[in-house]
C-alpha positions as CSV (number, residue, x, y, z in Angstrom):
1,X,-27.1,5.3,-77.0
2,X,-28.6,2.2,-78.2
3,X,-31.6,3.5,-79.8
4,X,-31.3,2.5,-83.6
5,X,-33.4,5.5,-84.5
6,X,-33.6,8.5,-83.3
7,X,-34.0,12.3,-84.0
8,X,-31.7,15.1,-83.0
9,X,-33.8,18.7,-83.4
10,X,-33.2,22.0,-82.2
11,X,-29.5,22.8,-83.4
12,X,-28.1,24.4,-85.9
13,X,-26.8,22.0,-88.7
14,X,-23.5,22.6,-90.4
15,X,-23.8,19.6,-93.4
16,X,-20.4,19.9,-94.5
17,X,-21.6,22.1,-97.4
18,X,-24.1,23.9,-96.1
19,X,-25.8,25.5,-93.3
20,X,-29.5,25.3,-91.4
21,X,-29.9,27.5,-88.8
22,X,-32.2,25.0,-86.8
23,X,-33.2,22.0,-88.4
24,X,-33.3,18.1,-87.0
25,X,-31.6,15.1,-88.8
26,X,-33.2,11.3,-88.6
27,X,-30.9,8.7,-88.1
28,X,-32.2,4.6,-88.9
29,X,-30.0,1.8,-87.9
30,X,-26.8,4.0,-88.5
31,X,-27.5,5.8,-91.9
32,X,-28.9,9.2,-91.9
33,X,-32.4,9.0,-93.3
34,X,-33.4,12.8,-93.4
35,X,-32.3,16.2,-92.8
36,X,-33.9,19.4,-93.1
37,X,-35.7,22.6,-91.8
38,X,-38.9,20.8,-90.8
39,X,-39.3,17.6,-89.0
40,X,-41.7,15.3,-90.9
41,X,-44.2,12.9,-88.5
42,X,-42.2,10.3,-86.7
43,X,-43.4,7.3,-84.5
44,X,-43.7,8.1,-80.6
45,X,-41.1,5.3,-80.2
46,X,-38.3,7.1,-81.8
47,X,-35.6,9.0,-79.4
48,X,-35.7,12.5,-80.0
49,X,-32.5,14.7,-78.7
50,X,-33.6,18.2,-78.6
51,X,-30.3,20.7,-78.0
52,X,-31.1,24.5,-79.3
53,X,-27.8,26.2,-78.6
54,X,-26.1,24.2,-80.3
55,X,-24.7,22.7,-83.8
56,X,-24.5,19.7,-85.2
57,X,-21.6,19.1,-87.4
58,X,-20.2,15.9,-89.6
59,X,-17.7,13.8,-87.6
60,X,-14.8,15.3,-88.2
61,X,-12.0,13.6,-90.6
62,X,-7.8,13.3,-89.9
63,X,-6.7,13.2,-93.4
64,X,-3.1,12.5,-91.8
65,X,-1.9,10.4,-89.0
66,X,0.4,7.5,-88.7
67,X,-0.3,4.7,-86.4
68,X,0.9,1.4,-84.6
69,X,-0.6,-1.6,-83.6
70,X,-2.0,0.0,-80.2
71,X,-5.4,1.1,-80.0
72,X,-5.0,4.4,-79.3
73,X,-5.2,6.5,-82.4
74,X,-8.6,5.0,-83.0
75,X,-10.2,5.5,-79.1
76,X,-8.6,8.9,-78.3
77,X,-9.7,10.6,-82.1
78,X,-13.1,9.4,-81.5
79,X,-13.3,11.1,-77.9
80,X,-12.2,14.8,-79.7
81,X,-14.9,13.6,-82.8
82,X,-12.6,12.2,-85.1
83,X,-14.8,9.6,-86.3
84,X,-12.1,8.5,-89.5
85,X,-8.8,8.9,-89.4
86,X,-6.8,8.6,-92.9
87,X,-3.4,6.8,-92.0
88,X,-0.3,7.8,-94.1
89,X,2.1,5.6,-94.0
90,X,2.4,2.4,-91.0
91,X,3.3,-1.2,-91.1
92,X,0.8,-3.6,-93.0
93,X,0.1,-5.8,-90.5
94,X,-1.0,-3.0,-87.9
95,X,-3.1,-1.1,-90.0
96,X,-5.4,-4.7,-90.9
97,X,-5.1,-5.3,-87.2
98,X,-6.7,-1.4,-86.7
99,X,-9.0,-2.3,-89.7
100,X,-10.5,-5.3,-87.8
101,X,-10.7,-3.6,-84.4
102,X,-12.6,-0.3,-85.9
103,X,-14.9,-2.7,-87.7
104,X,-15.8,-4.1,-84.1
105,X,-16.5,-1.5,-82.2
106,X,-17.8,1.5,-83.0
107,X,-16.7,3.3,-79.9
108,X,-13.1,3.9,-81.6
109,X,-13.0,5.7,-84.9
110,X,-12.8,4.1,-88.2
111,X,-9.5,4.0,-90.5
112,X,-8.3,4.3,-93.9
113,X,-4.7,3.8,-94.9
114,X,-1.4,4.1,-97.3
115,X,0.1,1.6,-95.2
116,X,3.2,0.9,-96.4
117,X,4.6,4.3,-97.7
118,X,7.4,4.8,-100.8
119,X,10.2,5.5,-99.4
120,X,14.0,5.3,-101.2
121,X,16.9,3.7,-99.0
122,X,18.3,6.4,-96.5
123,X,15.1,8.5,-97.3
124,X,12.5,10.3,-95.3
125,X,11.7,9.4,-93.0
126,X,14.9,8.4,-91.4
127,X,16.1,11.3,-89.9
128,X,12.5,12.2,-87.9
129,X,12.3,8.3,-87.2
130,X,15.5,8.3,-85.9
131,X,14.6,11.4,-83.9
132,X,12.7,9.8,-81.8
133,X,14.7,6.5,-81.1
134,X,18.4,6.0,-82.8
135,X,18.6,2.5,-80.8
136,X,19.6,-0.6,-83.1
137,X,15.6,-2.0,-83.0
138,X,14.4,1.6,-84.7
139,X,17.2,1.1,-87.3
140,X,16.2,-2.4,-88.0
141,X,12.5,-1.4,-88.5
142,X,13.6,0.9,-90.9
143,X,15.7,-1.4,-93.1
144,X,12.7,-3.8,-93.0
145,X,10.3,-1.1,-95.1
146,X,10.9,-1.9,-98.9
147,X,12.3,0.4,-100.7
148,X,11.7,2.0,-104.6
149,X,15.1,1.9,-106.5
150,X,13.8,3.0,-109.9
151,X,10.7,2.9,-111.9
152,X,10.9,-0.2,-112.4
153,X,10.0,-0.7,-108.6
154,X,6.8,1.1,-109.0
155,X,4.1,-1.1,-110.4
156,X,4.8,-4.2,-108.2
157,X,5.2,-1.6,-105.1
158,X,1.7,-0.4,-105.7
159,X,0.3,-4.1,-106.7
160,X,1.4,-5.8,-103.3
161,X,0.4,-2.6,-101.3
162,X,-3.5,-2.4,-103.0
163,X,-3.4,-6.5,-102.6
164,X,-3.2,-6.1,-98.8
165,X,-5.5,-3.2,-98.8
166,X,-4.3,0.2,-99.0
167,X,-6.9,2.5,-100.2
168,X,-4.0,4.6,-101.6
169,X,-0.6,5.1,-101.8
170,X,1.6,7.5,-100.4
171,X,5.0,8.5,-101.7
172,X,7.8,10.0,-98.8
173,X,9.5,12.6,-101.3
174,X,12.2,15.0,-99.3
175,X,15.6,15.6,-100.4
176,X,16.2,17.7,-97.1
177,X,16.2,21.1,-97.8
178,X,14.3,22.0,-94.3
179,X,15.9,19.5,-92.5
180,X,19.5,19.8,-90.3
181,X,20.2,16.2,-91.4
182,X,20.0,17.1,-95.4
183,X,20.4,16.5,-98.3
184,X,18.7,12.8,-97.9
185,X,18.3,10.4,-101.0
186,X,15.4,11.4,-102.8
187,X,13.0,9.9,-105.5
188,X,13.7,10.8,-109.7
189,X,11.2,12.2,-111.3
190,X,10.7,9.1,-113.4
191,X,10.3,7.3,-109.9
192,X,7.3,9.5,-109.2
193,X,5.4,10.0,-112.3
194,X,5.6,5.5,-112.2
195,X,3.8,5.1,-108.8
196,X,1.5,7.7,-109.9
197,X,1.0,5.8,-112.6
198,X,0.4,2.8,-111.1
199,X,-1.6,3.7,-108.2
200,X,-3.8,5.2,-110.9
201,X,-3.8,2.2,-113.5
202,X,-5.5,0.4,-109.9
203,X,-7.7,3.0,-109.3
204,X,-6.5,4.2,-106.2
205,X,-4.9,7.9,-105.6
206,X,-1.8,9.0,-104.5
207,X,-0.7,11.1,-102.4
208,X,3.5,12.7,-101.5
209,X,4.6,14.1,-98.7
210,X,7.0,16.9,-99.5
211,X,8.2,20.3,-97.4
212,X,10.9,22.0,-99.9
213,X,9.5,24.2,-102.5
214,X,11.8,22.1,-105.4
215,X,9.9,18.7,-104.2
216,X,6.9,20.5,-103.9
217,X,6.9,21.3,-107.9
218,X,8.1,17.9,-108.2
219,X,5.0,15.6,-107.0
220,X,3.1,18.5,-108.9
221,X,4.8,17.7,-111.8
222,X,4.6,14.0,-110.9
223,X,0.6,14.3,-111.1
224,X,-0.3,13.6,-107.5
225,X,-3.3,14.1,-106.2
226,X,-2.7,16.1,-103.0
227,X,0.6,17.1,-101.2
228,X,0.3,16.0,-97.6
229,X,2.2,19.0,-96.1
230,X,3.5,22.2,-97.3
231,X,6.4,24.1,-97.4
232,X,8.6,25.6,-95.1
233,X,12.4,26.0,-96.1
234,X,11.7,29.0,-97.8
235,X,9.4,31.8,-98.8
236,X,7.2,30.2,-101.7
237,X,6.9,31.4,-105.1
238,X,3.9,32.6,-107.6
239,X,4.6,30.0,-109.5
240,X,4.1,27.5,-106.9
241,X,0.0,28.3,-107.1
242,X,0.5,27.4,-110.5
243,X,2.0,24.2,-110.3
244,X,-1.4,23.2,-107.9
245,X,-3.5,24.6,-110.4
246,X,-2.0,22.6,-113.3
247,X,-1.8,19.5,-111.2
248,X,-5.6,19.7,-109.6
249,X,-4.1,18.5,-106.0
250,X,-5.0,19.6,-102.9
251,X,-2.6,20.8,-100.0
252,X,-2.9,19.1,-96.6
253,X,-0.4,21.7,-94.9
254,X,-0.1,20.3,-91.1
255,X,0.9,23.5,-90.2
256,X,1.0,22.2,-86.3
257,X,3.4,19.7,-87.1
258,X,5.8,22.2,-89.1
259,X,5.6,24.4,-86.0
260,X,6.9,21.2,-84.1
261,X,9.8,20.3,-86.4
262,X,11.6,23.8,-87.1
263,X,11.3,24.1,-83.0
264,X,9.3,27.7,-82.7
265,X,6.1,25.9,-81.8
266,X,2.9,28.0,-81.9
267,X,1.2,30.3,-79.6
268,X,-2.3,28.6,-80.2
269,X,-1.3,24.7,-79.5
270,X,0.0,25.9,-75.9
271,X,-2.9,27.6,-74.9
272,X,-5.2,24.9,-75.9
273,X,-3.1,22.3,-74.3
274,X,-3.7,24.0,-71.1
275,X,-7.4,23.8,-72.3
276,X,-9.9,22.1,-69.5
277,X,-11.8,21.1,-72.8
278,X,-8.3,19.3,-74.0
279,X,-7.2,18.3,-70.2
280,X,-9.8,16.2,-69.5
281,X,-9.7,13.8,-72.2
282,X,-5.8,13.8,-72.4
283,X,-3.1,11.6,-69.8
284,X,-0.4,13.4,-68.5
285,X,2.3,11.6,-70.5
286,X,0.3,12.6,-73.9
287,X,0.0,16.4,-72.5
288,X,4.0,16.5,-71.1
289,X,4.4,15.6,-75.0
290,X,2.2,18.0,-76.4
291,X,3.7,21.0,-74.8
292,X,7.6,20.0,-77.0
293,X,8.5,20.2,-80.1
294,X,10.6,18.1,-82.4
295,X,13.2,20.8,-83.9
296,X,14.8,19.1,-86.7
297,X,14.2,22.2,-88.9
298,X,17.3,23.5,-90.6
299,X,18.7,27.1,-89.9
300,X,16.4,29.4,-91.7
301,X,13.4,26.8,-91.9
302,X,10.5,28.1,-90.7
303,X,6.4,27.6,-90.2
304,X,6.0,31.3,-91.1
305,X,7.0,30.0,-94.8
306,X,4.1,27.6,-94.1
307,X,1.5,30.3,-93.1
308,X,2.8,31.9,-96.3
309,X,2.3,29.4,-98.8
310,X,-1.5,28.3,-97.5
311,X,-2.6,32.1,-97.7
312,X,-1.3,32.3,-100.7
313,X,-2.8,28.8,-102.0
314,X,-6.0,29.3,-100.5
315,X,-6.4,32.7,-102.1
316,X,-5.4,30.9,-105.4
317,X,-8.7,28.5,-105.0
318,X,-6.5,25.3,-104.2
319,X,-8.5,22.7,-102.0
320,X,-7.0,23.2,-98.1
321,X,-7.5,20.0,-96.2
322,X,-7.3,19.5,-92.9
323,X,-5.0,16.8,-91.5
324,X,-2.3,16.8,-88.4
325,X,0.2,14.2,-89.1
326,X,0.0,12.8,-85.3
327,X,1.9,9.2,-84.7
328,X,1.5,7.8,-81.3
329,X,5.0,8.9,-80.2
330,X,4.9,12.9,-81.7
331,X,5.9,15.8,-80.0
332,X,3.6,18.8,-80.3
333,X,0.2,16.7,-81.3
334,X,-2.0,14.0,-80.0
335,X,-4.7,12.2,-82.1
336,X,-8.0,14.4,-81.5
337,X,-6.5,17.1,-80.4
338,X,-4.4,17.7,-83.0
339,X,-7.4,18.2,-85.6
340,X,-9.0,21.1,-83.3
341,X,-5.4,22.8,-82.8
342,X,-5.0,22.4,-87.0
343,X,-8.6,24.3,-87.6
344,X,-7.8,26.9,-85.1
345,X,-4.8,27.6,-87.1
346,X,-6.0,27.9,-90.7
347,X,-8.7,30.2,-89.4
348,X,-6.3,32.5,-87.2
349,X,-3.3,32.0,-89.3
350,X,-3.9,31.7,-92.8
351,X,-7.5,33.6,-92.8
352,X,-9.9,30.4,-94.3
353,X,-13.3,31.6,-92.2
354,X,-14.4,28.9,-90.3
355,X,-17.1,27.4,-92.4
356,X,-14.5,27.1,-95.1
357,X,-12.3,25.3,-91.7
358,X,-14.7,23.1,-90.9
359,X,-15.5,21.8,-94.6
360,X,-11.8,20.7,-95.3
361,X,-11.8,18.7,-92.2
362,X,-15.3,16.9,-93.5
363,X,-16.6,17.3,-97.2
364,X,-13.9,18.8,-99.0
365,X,-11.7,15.8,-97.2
366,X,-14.5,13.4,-98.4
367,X,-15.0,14.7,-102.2
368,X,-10.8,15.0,-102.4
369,X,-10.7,11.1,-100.9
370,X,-13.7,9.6,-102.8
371,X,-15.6,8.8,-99.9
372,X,-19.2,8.3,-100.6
373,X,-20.8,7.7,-97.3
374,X,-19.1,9.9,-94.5
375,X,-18.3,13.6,-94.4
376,X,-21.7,15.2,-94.8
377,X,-24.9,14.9,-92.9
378,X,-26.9,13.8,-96.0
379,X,-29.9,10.9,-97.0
380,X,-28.1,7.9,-97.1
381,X,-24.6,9.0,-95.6
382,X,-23.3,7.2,-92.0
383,X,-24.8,8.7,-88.9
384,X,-21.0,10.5,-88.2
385,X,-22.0,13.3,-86.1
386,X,-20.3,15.8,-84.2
387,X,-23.0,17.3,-81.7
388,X,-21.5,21.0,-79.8
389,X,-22.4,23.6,-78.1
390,X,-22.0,27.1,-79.2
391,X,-21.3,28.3,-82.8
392,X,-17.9,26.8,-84.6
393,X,-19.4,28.7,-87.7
394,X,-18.2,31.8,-85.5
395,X,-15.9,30.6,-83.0
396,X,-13.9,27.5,-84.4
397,X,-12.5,26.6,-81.1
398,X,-16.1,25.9,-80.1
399,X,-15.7,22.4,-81.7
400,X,-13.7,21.2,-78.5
401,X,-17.1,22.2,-76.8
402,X,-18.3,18.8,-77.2
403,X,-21.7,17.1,-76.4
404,X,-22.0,14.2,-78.3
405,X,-20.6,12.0,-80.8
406,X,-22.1,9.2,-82.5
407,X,-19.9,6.7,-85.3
408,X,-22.9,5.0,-87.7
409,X,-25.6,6.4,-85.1
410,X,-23.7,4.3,-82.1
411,X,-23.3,7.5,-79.1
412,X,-19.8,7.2,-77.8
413,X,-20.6,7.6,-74.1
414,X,-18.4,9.6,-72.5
415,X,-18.4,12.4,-75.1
């Protein structure tokens, strides 16, 4: 659609907060210009999109991929309705080349990034890198990523990073514990609590991934601002809702991923990889992939640890975001996809209803990343918009029922 302004009236309207059981929202020249119950007068001239049956819902949000310099994290999100995807951790140079294609063409989702992660030599994420290719090339790209040492490292880590354009910083925190290859070399303490720090002193946030309960505590203690998985090497403890509480981070878990990496897979990911809904917009290669799992999980490892800890942290009030931790070659997700299978599973395994789903993949994802203009379908915001039929507010795997997307009020055609 190449109409600069139209109206879309009829549907129910999830804004990311809250909900209007039929309502219409105005988009002008890519920016939402009203929302409500009642459509005010409008010119003849503007497009109106009437579609009762169905909902209208923010463009949904990845808070966690990783990407390379090929195109396709960006085109395949935006066919599922991933209209941003938050990178976590790539080379420099492909995330500005992303950065420059998403500002081009609106047709392809847009990007935020870590881009280069902290990582300590021999680190994560060497043993799920090396997963997926051990050949000499794989090892040299991973003895190219700088590495922290100490403290020391931290500030002029986090200045070079924000100088090239990271919009936050990311630090790869795993000493092993639910890994077959561990213990790995792990950051101190003091390590952390300095890129913290520092990413802070720039006002940018920063985020750790971590899967053992003891590195969990440790980013906590560390101050980050959210954990971008959670754990699964062992049952979690009381204490651990604590340590989020003090902290004020959110949890990202990525409970699809876990599922890949301890090998069990889940029940819900296989079914709606044989989706028609998933099928259609997916190649074979990417579905052959979908349907494995990784397996790098230690003995005793396991996603039901994962399941654990998220009931328990959303019961606790802790902010549950949604995010999939897809790269281009993972077993087990695909970018798009992945976001869908990730909501089906914190509604059907750790209870969130699916309002409370659908807000941590869009305005809790927003408030938690400081985004000001995406993530709800308010005045002023980008004209993001996820357009399905049926009800996700009942039946969250109705989001794959899709009927229209639209990235800053641009209709991506063959939604």
């Amino acid at each position: 659609m190449s109409s600069k302004s139209f109206v879309i009236q009829d549907v129910r309207i999830f804004t990311g907060e809250e909900v209007i059981d039929s309502g219409f929202v105005h988009v002008d020249d890519g920016r939402i210009v009203a929302v409500g119950s009642v459509r005010p007068t409008t010119s003849d001239a503007v497009l109106t999109i009437s579609r009762p049956g169905h909902t209208l819902l923010p463009g949904l949000i990845d808070a966690h991929v990783h990407s390379d310099a090929s195109h396709t994290v960006l085109a395949q999100s935006i066919k599922f309705g991933v209209t941003t995807v938050l990178d976590m951790g790539s080379k420099a140079e492909d995330i500005q080349y992303l950065r420059g294609v998403a500002n081009e063409r609106k047709d392809y989702a847009d990007i935020r990034s870590a881009q280069t992660a902290a990582m300590v030599e021999g680190g994560w994420p060497t043993p799920v890198f090396l997963a997926y290719d051990s050949s000499p090339g794989a090892t040299a790209i991973l003895d190219s990523w700088p590495k922290i040492r100490g403290p020391a490292d931290a500030d002029e880590f986090v200045a070079r990073n924000v100088h090239e354009g990271a919009d936050y910083t990311k630090i790869l925190h795993d000493s092993g514990h639910a890994v077959k290859a561990g213990p790995l070399p792990s950051f101190s303490i003091e390590s952390q609590k300095a890129l913290v720090k520092a990413s802070h002193k720039r006002g940018v946030r920063c985020f750790a991934h971590a899967t053992g309960l003891e590195d969990t505590f440790q980013v906590l203690e560390a101050g980050v601002d959210g954990v971008m998985h959670t754990i699964y090497d062992k049952s979690p403890s009381k204490e651990l809702a604590k340590a989020y509480k003090q902290c004020g981070a959110f949890c990202n878990p990525t409970l699809g991923v876990i599922a890949t990496l301890t090998g069990e897979g889940d029940d819900i990911r296989l079914r709606l990889a044989r989706d028609p809904r998933v099928t259609a917009r997916l190649d074979q290669e990417t579905l052959e992939r979908l349907a494995k799992t990784i397996g790098i999980g230690k003995p005793g490892a396991s996603v039901k640890y994962a399941y654990e800890s998220v009931r328990m942290l959303h019961k606790a009030g802790i902010d549950i975001i949604c995010g999939s931790d897809t790269a281009h070659i993972s077993l087990g997700s695909a970018y798009g996809f992945s976001p869908h299978h990730e909501l089906s599973l914190l509604v059907h395994k750790v209870e969130l209803t699916p309002r409370e789903a659908l807000r941590s993949a869009t305005a809790l994802t927003a408030v938690r990343f400081g985004f000001e203009d995406r993530g709800c379908i308010a005045k002023g915001r980008k004209a993001d918009l996820l357009l399905v039929e049926g009800n996700p507010l009942e039946d969250i795997e109705a989001t794959l029922n899709l009927r229209g997307v639209w990235r800053d009020g641009v209709e991506l055609q063959s939604a």
